[in-house]
C-alpha positions in Angstrom: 52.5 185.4 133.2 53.8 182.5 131.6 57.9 181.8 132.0 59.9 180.4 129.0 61.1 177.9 128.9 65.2 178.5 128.6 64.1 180.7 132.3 62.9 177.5 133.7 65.7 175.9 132.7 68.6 178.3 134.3 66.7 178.8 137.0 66.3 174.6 138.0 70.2 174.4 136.5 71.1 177.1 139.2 69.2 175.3 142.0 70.6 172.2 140.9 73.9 173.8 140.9 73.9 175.0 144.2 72.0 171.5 146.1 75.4 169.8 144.6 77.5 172.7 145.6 76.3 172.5 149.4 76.6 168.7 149.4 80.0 168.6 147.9 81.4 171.3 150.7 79.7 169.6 153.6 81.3 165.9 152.6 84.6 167.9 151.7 84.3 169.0 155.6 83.2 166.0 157.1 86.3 164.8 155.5 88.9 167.5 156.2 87.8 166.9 160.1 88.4 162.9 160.0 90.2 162.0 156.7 90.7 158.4 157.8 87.1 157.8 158.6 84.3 156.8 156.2 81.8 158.9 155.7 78.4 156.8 156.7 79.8 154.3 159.0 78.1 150.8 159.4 75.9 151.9 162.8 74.9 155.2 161.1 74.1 153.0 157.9 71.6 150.9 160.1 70.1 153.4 162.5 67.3 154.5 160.0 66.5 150.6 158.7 64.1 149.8 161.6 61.9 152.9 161.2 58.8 152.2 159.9 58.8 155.7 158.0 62.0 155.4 156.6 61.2 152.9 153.6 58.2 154.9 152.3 59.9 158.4 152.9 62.8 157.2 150.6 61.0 156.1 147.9 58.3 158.9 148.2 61.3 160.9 147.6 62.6 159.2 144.8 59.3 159.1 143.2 59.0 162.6 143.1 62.6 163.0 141.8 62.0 160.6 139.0 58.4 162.2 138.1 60.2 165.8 138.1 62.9 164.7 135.9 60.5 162.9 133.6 58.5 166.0 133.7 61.3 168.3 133.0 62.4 165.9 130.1 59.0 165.9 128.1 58.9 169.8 128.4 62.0 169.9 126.5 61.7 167.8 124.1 57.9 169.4 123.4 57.8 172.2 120.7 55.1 174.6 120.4 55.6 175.4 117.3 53.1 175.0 114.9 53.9 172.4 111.9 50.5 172.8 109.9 47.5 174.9 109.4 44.4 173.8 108.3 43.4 176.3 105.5 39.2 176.3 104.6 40.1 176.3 100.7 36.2 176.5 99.7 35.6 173.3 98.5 34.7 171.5 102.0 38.0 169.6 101.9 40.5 172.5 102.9 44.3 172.6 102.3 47.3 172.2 104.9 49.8 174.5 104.6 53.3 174.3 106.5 54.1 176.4 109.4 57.6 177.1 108.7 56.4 178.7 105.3 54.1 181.1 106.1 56.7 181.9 109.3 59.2 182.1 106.7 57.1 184.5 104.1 56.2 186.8 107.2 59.8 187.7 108.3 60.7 187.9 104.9 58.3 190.4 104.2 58.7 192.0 107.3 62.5 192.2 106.6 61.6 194.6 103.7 59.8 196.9 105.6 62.0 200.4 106.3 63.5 200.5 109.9 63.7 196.9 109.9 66.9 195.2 110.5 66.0 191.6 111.1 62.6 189.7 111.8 62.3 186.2 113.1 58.6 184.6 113.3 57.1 182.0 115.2 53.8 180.6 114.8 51.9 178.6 118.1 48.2 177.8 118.6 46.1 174.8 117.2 46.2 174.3 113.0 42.7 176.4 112.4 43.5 178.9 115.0 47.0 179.9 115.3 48.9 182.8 116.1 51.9 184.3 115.5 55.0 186.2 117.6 57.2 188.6 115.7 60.6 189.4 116.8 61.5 192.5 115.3 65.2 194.3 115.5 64.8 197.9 114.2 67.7 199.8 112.9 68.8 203.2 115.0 66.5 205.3 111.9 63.6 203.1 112.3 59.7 204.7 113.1 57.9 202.1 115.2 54.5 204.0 114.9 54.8 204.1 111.1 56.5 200.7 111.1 53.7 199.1 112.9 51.2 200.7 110.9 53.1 199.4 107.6 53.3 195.7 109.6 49.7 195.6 110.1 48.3 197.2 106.6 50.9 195.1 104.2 52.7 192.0 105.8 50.1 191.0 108.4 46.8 191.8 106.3 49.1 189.9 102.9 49.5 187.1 105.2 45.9 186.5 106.4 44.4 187.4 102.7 46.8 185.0 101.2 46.5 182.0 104.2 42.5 182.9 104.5 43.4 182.7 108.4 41.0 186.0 109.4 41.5 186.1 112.8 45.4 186.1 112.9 46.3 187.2 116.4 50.1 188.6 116.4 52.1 190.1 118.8 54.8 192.0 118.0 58.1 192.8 120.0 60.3 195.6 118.8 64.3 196.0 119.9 66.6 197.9 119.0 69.9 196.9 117.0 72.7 198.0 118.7 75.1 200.1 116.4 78.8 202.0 116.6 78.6 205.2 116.5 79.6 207.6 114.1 83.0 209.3 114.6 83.4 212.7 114.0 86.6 213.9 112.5 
């Protein structure tokens, strides 16, 4: 199972966090035991220098730190989103149409549906293959059966006609809009 990314995220944050928070509370001790004292003195500083593994481990180290942060960068900045598809028009040089269009005529659409509260769409995959995600928050007097049925038959089958994209994997996720209840008087 793949994580998300915003998952990845918190959780290296959190580990982050709490490296930090250990090394702050041991130097905060070292220092509340001998507050005139430097922490590393000059012999401590020197002890290590003369080890033949000492050099290589620290930048070995440091190398690994740089190439996790780089990695960790590029993920972020990366967007699976897809920008384009390649549509086969007929006439052997095909059309591009834009992601974020079709994305935004499928939760339009899907917003009209009965039961349906909000949708939010997000197409992935490679331009002639791609797939889409649906993010669907039902209102409390919403059918999912029927409403799956009516996603499937009229948005989803609309989209693939219209797109000529026949095999349009889409997974759906249903939740349910929270709501006040009703007083009774």
């Amino acid at each position: 199972m793949r994580m998300r990314r915003t998952t990845v995220n918190r959780l290296l944050l959190g580990l982050i966090g709490l490296v930090l928070l250990a090394v702050g509370l041991a130097v905060l001790a070292r220092g509340l035991e001998a507050p005139h004292h430097v922490l590393l003195t000059a012999g401590t500083r020197r002890r290590y220098r003369s080890e033949d593994w000492w050099w290589p481990t620290v930048i070995g180290a440091l190398g690994v730190l740089v190439v996790g942060a780089l990695w960790w960068l590029l993920a972020q900045l990366r967007d699976r989103r897809l920008r384009q598809i390649h549509i086969d028009s007929g006439d052997g040089r095909g059309a591009v149409l834009r992601g974020r269009a079709l994305e935004e005529i499928i939760a339009a659409e899907a917003e009209r549906l009965p039961g349906v509260a909000r949708a939010h769409t997000a197409l992935s995959g490679r331009r002639g293959t791609p797939a889409a995600s649906l993010l669907l928050a039902l209102a409390p007097h919403a059918n999912p059966g029927a409403l799956l049925t009516d996603l499937d038959t009229a948005v989803l089958a609309r989209a693939r006609t219209t797109a000529a994209l026949d095999p349009l994997p889409v997974e759906a996720r249903l939740r349910a809009v929270s709501h006040r209840a009703a007083r009774v008087s």
